[in-house]
Legacy VTK file of the C-alpha trace (Angstrom):
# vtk DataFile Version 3.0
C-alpha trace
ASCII
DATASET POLYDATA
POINTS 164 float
168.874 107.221 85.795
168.126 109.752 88.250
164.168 110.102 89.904
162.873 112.812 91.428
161.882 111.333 94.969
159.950 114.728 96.212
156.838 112.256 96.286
158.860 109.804 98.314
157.350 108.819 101.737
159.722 107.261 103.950
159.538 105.863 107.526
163.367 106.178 108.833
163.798 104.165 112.181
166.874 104.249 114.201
167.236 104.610 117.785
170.825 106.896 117.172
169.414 110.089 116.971
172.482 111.065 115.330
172.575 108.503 112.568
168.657 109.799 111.994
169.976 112.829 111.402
172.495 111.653 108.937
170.093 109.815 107.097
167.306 112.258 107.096
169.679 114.738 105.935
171.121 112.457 103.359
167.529 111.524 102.195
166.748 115.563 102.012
169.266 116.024 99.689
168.484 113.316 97.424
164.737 115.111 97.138
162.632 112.864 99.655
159.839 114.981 99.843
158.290 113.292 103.418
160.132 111.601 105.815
159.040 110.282 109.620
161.170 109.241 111.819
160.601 106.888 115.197
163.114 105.796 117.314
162.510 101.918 117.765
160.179 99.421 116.598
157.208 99.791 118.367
157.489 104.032 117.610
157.259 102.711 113.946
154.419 100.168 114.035
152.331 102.702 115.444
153.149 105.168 112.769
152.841 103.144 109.847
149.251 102.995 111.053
148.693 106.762 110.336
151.773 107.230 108.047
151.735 105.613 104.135
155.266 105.099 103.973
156.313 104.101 100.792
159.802 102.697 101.953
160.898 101.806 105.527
164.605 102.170 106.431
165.589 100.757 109.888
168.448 100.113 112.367
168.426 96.566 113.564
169.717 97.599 117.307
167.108 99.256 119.079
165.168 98.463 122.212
162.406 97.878 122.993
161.470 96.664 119.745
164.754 96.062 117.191
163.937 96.264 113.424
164.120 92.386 113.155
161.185 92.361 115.431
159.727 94.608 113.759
159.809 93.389 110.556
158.642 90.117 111.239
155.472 92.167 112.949
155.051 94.260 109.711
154.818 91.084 107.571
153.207 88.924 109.491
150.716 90.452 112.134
146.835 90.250 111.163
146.828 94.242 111.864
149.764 94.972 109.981
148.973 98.566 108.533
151.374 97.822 105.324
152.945 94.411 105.268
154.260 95.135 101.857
156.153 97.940 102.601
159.924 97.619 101.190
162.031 97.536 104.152
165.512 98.526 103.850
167.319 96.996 106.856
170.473 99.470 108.040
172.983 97.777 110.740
176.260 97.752 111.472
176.230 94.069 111.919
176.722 91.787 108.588
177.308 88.330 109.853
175.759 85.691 107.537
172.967 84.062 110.423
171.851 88.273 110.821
171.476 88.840 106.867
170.040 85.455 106.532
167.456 86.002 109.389
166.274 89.472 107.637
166.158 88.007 104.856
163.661 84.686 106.198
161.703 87.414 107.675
161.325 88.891 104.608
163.504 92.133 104.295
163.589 93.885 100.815
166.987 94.970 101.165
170.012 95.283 103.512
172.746 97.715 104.072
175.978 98.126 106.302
176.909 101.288 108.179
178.838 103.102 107.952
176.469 104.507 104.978
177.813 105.970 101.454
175.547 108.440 100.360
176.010 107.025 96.766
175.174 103.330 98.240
171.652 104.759 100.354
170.796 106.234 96.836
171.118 102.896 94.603
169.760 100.967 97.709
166.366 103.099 97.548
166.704 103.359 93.193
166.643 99.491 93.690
163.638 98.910 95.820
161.464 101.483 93.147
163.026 99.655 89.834
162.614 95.944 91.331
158.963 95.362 91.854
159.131 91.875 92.982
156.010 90.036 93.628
155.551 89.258 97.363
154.521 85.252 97.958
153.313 83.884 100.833
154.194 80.112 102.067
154.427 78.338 105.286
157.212 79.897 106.724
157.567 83.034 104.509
155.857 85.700 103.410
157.928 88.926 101.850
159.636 89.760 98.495
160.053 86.801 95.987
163.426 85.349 96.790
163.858 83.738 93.139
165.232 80.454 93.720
166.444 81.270 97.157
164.389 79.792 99.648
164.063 80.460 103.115
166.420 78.421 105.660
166.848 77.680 109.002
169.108 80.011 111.130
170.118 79.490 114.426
168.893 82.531 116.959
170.630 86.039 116.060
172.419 86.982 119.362
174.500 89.380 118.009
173.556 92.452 115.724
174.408 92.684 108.413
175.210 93.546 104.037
173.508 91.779 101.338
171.198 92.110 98.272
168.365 90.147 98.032
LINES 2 166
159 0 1 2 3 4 5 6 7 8 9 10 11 12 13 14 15 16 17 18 19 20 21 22 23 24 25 26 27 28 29 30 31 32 33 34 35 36 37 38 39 40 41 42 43 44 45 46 47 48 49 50 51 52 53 54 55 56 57 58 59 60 61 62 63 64 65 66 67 68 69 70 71 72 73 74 75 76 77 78 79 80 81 82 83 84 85 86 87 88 89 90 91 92 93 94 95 96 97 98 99 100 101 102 103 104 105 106 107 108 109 110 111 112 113 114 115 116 117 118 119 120 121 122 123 124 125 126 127 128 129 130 131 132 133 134 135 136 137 138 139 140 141 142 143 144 145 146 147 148 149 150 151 152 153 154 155 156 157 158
5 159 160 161 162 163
């Protein structure tokens, strides 16, 4: 099914100012009708307080803030503008203890670079067709994982590709 994403607001984080240019430009030609971009973490906190995105699509890598942090601040800070934004995490990196840890910190989906075109556009088709519920427990609050649960990880030191 195709949509027509011209109403689409999305918040596109990346510190590589060329890979936000290949993604805005990829998102443009889908039909995204508004897209921000900010260039680490702490750029994109601070616009989601003036900026309704509908989706979030970040780079993990990026200082000062990487989009780990950053999620885990979206979701979880008292202040959070939109802490049930779907975030799309976007990272080179796709060790199991980095899609594991998005995923505990309550990610909506995750994608490898390089990027498909194709694969971006089912990635954001996904996060508008699966509504999931968000739940909130102890140690978790984000997207219900189904009968996944969250799980210890040992610290990420390195910079993932799943589906949640």
């Amino acid at each position: 099914m195709a949509y027509e994403l011209n109403k689409l607001k999305i918040l596109l984080v990346d510190d590589d100012s060329s890979m936000r240019f290949l993604v805005r430009d990829l998102l443009k030609a889908f039909g995204v009708g508004d897209i921000q971009t900010a260039n680490d973490g702490q750029a994109a906190y601070q616009a989601l307080r003036s900026y309704a995105a509908d989706i979030v699509i970040a780079d993990w890598v990026m200082k000062p803030m990487n989009g780990l942090e950053f999620l885990q601040k979206v979701r979880n800070e008292p202040d959070s503008p939109n802490p049930f934004v779907p975030m799309i995490m976007l990272t080179g990196y796709t060790e199991a203890d980095r899609v594991l840890a998005c995923r505990n910190a309550g990610v909506t989906s995750y994608l490898a670079k390089p990027i498909r075109p194709e694969t971006l556009y089912k990635r954001i088709v996904s996060v508008i067709e699966d509504k999931r519920p968000f739940v909130r427990t102890d140690c978790y609050f984000g997207p219900d994982l189904g009968d996944a649960t969250p799980v210890a990880v040992a610290p990420v030191e390195s910079e993932a590709v799943f589906e949640i």
